[in-house]
N, C-alpha and C positions, 0 to 999 in steps of 0.2 A: 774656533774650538768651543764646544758649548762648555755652561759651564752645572754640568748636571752631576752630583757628588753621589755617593753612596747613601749616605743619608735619608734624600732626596728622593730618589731611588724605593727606598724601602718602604718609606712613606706611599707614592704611588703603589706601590704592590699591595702593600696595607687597604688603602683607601679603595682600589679594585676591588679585592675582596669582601670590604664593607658593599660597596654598590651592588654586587652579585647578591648578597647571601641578605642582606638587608633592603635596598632599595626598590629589589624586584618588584613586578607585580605580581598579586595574593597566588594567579594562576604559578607562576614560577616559582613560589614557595617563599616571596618578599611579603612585605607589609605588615599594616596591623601594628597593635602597641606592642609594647615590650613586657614580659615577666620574669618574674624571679627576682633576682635579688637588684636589677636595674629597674625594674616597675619602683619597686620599694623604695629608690634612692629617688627617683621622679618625682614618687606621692608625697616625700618629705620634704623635697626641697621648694616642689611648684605647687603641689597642690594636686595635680593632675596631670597627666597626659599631654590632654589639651591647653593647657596653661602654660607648661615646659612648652608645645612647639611655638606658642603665641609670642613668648619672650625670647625663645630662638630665632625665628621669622623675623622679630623688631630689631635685635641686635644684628644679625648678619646684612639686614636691609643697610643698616646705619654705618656701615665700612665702606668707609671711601674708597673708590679704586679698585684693582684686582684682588680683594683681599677673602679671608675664610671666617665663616662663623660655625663654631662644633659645640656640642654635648660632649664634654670629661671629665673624667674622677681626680679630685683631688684628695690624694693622700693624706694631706695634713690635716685637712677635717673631713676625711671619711663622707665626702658627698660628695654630688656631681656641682656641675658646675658651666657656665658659659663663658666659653672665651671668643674673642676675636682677635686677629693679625689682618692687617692691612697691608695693602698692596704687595703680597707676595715674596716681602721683604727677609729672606731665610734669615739674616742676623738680628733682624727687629723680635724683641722683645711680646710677647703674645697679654694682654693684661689676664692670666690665670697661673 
């Protein structure tokens, strides 16, 4: 019996969604940097664009094993931010 939760679930359907609407290529309506009020939270926090994907790239490199490196908003101080979770671990603790 696998053991695939609802949760879990959502998440993939979420993450689909990003891959379609974000990932694509330019011809399919993907790509390119981000505006609006995620440009803005980018410029603050990285510097740039290109600097956010620089230190995204190094931290998801740096997860051992099956694990995820994302771009997310942290509530508590109103910026984005880089988390990782390693090895696919649903109850392990994400550091963000």
């Amino acid at each position: 019996m696998p053991c695939f939760t609802l949760p879990a679930h959502t998440l993939l359907c979420v993450w689909e969604h990003v891959c379609r609407e974000n990932l694509a290529p330019p011809s399919k309506g993907g790509g390119g940097e981000p505006d609006g009020e995620l440009a803005k939270l980018i410029e603050a926090k990285f510097g740039s664009f290109d600097k956010m994907k620089t230190s995204l790239s190094a931290s998801a490199v740096g997860v051992q094993g099956s694990g995820w490196g994302w771009l997310g908003y942290d509530k508590a101080t109103d910026s984005v931010a880089i988390a990782t979770c390693a090895n696919q671990v649903r109850d392990e603790k994400c550091d963000l």
